[in-house]
Structure formats: structure tokens, C-alpha cells
N, CA, C and O atoms as a CHARMM CRD file, in Angstrom:
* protein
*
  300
    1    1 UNK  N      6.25500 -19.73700  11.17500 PROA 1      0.00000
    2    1 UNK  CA     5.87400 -18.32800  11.24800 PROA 1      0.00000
    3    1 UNK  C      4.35200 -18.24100  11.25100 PROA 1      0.00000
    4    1 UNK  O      3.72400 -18.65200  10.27500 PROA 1      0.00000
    5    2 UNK  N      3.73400 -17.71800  12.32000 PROA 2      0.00000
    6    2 UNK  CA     2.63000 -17.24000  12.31300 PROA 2      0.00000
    7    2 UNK  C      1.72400 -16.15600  11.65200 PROA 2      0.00000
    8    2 UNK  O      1.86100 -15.10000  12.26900 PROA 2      0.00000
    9    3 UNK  N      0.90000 -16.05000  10.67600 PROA 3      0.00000
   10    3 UNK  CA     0.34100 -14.68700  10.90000 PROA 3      0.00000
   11    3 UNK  C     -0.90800 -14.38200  11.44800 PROA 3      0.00000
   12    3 UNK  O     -1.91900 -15.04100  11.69100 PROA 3      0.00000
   13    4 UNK  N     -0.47200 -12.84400  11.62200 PROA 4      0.00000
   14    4 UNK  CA    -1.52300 -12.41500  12.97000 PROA 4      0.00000
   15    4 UNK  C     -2.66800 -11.26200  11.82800 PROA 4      0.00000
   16    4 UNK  O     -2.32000 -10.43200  10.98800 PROA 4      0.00000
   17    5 UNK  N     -3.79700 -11.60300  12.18800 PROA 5      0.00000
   18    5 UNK  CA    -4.88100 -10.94400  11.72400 PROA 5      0.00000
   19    5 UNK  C     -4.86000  -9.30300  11.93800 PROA 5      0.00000
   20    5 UNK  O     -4.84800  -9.07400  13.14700 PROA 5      0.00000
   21    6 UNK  N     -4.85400  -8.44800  11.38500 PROA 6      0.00000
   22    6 UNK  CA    -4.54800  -6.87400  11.42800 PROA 6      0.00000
   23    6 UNK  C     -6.46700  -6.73200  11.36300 PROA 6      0.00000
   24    6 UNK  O     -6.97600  -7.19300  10.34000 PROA 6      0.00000
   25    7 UNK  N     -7.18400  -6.27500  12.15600 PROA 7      0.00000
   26    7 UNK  CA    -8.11300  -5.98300  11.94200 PROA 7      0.00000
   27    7 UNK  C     -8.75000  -4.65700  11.42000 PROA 7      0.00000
   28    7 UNK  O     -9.85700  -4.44900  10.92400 PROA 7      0.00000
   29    8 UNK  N     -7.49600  -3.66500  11.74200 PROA 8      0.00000
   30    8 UNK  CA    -7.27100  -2.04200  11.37900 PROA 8      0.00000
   31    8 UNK  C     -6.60500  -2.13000  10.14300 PROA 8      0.00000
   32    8 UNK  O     -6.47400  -0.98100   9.72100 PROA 8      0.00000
   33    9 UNK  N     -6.03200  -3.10000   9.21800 PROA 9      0.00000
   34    9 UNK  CA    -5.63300  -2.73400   8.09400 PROA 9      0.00000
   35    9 UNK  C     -6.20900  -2.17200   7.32900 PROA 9      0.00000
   36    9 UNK  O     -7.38400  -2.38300   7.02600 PROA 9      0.00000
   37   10 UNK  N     -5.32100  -1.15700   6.76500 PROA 10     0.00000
   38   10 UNK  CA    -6.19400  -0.07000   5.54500 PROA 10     0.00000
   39   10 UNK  C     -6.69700  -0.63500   4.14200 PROA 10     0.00000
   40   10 UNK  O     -6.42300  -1.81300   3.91300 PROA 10     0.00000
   41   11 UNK  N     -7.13600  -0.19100   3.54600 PROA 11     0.00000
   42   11 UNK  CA    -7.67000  -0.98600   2.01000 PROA 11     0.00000
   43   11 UNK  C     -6.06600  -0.98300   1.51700 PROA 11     0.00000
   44   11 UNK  O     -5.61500  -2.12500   1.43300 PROA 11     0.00000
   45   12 UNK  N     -5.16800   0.03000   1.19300 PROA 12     0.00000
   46   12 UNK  CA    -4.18500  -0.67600   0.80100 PROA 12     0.00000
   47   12 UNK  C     -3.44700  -2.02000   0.94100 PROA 12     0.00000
   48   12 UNK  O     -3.17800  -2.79500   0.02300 PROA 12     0.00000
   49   13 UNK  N     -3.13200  -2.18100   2.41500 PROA 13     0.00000
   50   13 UNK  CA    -2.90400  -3.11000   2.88400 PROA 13     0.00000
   51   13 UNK  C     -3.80000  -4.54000   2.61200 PROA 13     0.00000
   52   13 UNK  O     -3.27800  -5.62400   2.35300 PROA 13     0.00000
   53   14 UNK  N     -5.39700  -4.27400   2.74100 PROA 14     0.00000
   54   14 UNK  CA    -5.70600  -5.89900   2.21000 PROA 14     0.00000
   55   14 UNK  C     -5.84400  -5.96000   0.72500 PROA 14     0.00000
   56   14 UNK  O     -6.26700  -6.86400   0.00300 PROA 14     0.00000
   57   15 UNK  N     -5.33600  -4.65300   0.42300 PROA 15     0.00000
   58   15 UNK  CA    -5.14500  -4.86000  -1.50700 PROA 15     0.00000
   59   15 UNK  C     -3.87800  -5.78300  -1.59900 PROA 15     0.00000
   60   15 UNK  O     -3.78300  -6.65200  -2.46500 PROA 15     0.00000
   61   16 UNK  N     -2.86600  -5.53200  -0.61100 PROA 16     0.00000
   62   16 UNK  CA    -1.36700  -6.24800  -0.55900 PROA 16     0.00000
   63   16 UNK  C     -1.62400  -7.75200  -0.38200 PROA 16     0.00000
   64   16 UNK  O     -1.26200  -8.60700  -1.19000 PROA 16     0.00000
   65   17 UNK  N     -2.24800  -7.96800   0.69500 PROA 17     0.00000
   66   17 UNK  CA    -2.72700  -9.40900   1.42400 PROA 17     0.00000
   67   17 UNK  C     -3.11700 -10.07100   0.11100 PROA 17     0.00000
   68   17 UNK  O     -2.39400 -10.97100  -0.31400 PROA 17     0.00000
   69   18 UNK  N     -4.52800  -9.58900  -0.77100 PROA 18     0.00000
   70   18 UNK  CA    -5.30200  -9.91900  -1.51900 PROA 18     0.00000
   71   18 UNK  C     -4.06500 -10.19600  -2.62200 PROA 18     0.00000
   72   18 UNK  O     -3.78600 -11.38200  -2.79500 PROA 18     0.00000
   73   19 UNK  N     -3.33500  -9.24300  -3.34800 PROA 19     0.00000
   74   19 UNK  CA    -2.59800  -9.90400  -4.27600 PROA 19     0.00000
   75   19 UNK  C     -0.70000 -10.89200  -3.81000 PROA 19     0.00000
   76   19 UNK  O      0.27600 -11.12100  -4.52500 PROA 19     0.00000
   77   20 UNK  N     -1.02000 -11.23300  -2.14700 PROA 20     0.00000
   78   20 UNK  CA    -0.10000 -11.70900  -2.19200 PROA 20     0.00000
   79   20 UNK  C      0.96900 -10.91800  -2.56700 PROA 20     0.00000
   80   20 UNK  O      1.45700 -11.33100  -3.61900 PROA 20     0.00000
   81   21 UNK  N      1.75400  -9.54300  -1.93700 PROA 21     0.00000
   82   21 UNK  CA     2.41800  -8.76000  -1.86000 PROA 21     0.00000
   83   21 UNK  C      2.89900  -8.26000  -0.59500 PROA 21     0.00000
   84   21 UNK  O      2.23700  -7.77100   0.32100 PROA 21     0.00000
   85   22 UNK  N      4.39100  -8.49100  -0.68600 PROA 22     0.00000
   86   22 UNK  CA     4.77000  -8.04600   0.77100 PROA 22     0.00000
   87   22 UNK  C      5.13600  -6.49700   1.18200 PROA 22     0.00000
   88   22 UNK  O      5.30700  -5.45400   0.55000 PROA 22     0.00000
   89   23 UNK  N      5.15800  -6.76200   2.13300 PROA 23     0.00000
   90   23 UNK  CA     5.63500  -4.68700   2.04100 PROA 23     0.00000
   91   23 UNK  C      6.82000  -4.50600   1.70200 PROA 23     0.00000
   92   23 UNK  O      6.98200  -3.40500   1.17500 PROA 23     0.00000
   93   24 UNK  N      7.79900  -5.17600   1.78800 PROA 24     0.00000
   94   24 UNK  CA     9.29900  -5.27300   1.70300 PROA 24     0.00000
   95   24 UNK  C      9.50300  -5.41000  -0.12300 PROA 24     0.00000
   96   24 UNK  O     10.28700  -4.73100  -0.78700 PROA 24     0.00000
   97   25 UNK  N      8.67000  -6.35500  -0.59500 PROA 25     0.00000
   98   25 UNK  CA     8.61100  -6.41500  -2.21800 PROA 25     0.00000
   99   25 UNK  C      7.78400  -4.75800  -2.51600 PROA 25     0.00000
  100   25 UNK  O      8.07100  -4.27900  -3.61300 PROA 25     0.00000
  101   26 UNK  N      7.15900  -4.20600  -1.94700 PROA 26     0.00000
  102   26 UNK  CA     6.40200  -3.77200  -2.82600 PROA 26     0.00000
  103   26 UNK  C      7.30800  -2.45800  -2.44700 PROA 26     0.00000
  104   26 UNK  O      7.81900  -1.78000  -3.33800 PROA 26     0.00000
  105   27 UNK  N      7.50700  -2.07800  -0.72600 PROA 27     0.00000
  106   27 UNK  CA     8.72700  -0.88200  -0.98600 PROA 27     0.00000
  107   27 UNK  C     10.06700  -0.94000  -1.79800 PROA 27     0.00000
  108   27 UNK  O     10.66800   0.09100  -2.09900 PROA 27     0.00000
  109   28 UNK  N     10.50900  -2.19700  -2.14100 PROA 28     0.00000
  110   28 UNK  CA    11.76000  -2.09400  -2.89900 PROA 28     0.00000
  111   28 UNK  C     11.44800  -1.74300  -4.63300 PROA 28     0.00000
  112   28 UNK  O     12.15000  -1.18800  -5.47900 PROA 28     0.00000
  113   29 UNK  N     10.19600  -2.29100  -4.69100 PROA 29     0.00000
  114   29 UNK  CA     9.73200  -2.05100  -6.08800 PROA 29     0.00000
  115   29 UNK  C      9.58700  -0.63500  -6.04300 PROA 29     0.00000
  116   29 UNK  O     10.23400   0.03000  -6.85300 PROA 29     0.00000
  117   30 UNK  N      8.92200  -0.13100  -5.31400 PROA 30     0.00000
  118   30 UNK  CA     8.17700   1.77800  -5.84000 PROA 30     0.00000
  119   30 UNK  C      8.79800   2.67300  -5.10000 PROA 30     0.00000
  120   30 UNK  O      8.33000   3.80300  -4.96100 PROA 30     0.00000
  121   31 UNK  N      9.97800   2.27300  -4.50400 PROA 31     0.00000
  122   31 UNK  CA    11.42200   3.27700  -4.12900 PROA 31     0.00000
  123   31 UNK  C     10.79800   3.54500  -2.90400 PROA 31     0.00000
  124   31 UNK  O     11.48400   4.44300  -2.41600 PROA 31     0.00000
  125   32 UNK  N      9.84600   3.26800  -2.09100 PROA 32     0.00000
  126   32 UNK  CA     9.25900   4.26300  -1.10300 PROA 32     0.00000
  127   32 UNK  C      9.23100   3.14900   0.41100 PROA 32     0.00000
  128   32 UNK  O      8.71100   2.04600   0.58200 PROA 32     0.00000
  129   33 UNK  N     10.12300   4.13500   1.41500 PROA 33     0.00000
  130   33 UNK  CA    10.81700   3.80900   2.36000 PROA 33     0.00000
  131   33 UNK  C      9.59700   2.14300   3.30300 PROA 33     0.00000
  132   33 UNK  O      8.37000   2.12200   3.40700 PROA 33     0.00000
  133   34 UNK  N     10.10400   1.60000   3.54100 PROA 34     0.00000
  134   34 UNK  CA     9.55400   0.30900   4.26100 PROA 34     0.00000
  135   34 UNK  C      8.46100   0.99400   5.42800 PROA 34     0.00000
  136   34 UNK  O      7.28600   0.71700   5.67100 PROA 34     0.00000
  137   35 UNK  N      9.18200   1.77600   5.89200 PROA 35     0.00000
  138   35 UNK  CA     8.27200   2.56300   7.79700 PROA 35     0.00000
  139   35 UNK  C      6.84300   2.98500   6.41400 PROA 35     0.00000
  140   35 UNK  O      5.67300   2.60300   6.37800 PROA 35     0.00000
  141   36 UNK  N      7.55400   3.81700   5.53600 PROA 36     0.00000
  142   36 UNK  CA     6.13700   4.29900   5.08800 PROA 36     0.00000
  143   36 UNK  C      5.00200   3.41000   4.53900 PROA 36     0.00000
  144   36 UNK  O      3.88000   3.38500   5.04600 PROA 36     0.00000
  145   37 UNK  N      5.41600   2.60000   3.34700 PROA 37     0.00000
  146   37 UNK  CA     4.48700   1.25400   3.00400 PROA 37     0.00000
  147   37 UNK  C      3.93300   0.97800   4.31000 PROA 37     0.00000
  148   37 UNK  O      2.70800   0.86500   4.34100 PROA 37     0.00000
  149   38 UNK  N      4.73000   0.81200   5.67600 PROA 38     0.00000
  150   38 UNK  CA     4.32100  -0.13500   6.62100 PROA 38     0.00000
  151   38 UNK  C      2.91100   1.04800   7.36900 PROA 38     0.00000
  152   38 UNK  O      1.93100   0.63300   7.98800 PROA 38     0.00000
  153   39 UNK  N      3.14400   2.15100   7.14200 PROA 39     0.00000
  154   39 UNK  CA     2.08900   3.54300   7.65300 PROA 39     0.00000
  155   39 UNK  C      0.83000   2.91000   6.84400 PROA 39     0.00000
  156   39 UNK  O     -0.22700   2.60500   7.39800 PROA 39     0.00000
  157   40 UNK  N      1.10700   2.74200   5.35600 PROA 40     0.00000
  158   40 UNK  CA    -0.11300   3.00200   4.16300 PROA 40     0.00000
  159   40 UNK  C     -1.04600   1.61800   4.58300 PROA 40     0.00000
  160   40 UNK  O     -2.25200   1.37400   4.60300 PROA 40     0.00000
  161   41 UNK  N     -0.07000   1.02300   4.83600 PROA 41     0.00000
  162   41 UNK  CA    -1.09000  -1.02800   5.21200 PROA 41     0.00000
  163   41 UNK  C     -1.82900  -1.07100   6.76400 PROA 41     0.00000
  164   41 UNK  O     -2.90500  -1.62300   6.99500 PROA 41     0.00000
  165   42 UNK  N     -1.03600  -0.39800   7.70000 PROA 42     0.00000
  166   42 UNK  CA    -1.53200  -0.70900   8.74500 PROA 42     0.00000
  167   42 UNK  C     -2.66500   0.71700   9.11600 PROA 42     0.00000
  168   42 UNK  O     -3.76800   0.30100   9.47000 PROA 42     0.00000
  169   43 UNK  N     -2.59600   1.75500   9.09700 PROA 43     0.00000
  170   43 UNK  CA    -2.61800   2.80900   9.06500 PROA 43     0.00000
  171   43 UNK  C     -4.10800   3.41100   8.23000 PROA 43     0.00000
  172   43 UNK  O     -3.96000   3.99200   7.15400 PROA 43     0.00000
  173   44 UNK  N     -5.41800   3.23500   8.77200 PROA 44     0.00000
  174   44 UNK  CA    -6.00200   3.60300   7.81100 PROA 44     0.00000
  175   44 UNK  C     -6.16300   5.10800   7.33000 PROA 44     0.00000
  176   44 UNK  O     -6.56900   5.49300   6.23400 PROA 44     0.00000
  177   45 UNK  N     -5.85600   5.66700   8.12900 PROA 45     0.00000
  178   45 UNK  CA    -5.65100   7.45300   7.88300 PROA 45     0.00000
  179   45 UNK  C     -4.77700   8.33200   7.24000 PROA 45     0.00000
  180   45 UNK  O     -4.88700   9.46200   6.76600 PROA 45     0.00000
  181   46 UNK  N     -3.81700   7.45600   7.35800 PROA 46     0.00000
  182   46 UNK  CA    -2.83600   7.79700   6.64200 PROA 46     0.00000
  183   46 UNK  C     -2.91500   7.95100   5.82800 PROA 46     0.00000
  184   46 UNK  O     -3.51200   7.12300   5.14100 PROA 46     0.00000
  185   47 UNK  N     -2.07800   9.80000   4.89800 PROA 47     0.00000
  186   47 UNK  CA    -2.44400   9.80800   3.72900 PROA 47     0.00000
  187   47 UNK  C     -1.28900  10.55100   3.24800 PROA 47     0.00000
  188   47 UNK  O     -1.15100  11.73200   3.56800 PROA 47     0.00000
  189   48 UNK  N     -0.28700   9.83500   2.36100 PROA 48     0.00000
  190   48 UNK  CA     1.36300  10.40000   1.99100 PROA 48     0.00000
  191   48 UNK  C      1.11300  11.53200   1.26600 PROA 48     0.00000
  192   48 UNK  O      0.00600  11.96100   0.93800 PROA 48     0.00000
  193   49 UNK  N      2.41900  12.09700   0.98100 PROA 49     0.00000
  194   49 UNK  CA     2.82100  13.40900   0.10200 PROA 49     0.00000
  195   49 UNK  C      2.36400  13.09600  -1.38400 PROA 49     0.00000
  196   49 UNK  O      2.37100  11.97400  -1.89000 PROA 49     0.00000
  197   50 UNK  N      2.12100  13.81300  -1.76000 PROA 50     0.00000
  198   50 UNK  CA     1.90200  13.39000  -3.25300 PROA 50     0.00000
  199   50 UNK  C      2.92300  12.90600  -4.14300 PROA 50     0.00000
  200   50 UNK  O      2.60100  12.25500  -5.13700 PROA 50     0.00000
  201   51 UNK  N      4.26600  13.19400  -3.84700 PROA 51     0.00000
  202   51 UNK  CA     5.20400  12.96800  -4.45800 PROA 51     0.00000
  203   51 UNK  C      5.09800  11.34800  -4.57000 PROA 51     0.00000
  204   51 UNK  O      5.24300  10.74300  -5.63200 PROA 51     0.00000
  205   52 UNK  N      4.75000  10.57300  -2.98200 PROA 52     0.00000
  206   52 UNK  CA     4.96600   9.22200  -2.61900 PROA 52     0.00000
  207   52 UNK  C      3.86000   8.63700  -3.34200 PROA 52     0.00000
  208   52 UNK  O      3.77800   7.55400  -3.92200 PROA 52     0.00000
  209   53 UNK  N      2.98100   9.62300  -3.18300 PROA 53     0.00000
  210   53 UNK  CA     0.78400   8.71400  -3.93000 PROA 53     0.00000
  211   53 UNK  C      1.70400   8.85300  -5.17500 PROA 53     0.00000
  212   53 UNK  O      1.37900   7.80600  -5.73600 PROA 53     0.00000
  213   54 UNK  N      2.60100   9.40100  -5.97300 PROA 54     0.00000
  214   54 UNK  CA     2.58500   9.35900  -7.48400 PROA 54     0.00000
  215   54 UNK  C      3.66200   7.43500  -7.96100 PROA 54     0.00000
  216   54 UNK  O      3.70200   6.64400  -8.90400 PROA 54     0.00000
  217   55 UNK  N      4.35200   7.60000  -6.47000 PROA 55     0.00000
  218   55 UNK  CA     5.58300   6.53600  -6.75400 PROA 55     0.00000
  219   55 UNK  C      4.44200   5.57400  -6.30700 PROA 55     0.00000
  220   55 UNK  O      4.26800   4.84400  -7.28300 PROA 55     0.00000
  221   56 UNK  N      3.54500   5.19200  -5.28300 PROA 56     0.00000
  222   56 UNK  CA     2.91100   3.86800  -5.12800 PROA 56     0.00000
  223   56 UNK  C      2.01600   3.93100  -6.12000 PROA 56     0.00000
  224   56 UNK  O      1.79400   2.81300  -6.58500 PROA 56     0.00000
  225   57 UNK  N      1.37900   4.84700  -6.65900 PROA 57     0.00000
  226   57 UNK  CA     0.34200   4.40900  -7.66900 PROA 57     0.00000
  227   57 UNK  C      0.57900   3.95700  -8.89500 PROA 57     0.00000
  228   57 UNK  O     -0.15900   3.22300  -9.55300 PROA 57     0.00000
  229   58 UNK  N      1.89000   4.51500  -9.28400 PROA 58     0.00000
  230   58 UNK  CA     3.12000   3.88400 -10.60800 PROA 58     0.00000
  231   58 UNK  C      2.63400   2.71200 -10.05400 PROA 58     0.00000
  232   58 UNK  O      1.75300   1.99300 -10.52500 PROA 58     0.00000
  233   59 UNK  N      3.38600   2.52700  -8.81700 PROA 59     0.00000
  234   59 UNK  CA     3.55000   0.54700  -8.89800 PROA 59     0.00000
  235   59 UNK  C      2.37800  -0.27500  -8.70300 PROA 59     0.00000
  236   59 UNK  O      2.31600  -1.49500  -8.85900 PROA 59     0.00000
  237   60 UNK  N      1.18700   0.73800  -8.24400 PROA 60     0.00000
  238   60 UNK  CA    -0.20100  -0.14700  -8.02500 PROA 60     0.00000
  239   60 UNK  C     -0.48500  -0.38800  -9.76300 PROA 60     0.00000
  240   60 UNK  O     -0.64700  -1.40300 -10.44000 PROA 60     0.00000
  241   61 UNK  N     -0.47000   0.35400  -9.92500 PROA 61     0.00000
  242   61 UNK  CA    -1.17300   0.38700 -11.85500 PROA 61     0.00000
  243   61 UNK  C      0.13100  -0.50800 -12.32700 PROA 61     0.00000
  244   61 UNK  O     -0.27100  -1.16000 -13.29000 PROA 61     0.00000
  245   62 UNK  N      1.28300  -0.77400 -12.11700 PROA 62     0.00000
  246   62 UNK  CA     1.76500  -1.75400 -13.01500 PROA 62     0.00000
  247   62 UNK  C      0.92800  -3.04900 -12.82200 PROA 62     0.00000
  248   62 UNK  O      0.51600  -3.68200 -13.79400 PROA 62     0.00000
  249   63 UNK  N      0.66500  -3.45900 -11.41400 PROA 63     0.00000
  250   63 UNK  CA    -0.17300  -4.93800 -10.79900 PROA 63     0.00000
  251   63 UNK  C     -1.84600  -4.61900 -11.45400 PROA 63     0.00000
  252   63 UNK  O     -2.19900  -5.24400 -12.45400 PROA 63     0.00000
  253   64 UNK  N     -2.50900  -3.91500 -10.99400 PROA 64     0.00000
  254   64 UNK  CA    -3.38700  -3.95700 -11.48200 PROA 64     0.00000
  255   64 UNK  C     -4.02000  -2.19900 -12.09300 PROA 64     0.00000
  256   64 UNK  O     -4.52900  -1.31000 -11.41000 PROA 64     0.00000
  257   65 UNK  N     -3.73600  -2.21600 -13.55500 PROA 65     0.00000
  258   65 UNK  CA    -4.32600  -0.56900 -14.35700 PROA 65     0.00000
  259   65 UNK  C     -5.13200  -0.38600 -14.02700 PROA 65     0.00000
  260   65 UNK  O     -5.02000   0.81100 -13.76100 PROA 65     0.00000
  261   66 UNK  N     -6.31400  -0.73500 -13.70000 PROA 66     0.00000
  262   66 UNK  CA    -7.79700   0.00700 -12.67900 PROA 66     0.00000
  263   66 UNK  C     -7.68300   0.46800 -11.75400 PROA 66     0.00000
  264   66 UNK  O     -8.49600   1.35600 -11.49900 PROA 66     0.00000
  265   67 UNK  N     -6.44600   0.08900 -10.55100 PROA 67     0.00000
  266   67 UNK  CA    -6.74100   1.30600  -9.82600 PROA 67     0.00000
  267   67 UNK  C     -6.84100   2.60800  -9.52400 PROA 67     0.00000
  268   67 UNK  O     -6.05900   3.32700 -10.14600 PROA 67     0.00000
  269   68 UNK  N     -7.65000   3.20200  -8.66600 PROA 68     0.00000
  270   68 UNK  CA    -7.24100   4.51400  -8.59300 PROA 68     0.00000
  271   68 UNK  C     -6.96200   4.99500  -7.04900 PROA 68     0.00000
  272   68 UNK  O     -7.14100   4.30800  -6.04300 PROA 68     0.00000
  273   69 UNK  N     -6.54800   6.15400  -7.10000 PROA 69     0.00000
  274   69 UNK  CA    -6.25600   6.46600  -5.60300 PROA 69     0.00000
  275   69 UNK  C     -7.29700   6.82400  -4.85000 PROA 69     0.00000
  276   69 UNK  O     -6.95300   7.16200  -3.71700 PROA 69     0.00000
  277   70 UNK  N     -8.09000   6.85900  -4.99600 PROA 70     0.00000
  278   70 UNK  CA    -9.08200   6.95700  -4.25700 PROA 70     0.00000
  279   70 UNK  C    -10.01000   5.22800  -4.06200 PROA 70     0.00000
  280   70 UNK  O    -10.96600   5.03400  -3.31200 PROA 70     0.00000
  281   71 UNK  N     -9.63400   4.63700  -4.58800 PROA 71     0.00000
  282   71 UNK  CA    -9.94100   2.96100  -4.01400 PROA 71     0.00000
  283   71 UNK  C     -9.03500   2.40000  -2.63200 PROA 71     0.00000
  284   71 UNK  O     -9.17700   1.43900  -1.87600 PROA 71     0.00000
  285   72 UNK  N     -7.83700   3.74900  -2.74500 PROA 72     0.00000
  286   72 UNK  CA    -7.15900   2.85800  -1.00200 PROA 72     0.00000
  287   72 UNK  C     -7.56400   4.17500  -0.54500 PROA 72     0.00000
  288   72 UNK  O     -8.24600   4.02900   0.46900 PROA 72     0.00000
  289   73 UNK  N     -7.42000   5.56500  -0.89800 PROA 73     0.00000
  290   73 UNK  CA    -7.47100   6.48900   0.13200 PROA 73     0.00000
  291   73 UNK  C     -8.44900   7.88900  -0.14100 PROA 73     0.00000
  292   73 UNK  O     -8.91900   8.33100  -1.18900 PROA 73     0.00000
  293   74 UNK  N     -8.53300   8.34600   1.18100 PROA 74     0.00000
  294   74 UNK  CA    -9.81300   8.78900   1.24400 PROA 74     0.00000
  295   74 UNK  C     -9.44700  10.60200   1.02900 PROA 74     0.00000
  296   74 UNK  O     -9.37600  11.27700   2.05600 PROA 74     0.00000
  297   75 UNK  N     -9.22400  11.30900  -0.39400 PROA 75     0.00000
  298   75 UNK  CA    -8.71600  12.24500  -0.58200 PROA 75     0.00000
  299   75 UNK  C     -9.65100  12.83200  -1.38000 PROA 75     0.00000
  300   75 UNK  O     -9.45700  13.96000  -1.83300 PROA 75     0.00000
């Protein structure tokens, strides 16, 4: 298996890369649908419902408590 360099990945996404996190682990962990994780990584504009920023940021702060939402997105 190859991987291919995303040069448009969003800060979420090389937050994923960086801790060695897949999208598939990290949507099954924070309930929030695969297409969408796959929007937040590749996607730098992208910016979810709040309902979803409340379920990924649960699961960002379990990996690492310093983050905040405004370190992946621009709100």
C-alpha cells in the first residue's frame, strides 16, 4: 500500500497523520460519520455543525487536552 502526499490537507488532518490516527479509528471513536472526518482532513474550509465540533473536540481533548478548536479551524 502506497501513501500519497495530500498537499491540501487541513490542520486537522496533519494533526491525524502527526498522531498516527486513521479516519476510520477516529470516526468510529467520536460517532461522527467517515464522509465527514474525511471533509475535516482533506478539506481545509470546511467547517461542521457545532453539534459535530462538540463530538470531534470530545475526542481531540481525550488524545491531546490542549487542544482547541480554533488550532484546526478557522471560526
Amino acid at each position: 500500500m502506497s501513501l500519497r502526499k495530500n498537499i491540501k490537507r487541513s490542520k486537522f488532518g496533519k494533526w491525524l497523520d502527526a498522531k498516527g490516527i486513521t479516519q476510520i479509528d477516529f470516526a468510529d471513536t467520536s460517532k461522527v460519520s467517515r464522509k465527514t472526518i474525511w471533509r475535516l482532513y482533506n478539506e481545509k474550509d470546511y467547517i461542521p455543525s457545532s453539534s459535530i465540533l462538540k463530538k470531534i473536540m470530545k475526542t481531540v481533548r481525550t488524545i491531546d487536552k490542549n487542544k482547541k478548536t480554533d488550532d484546526f479551524f478557522d471560526i
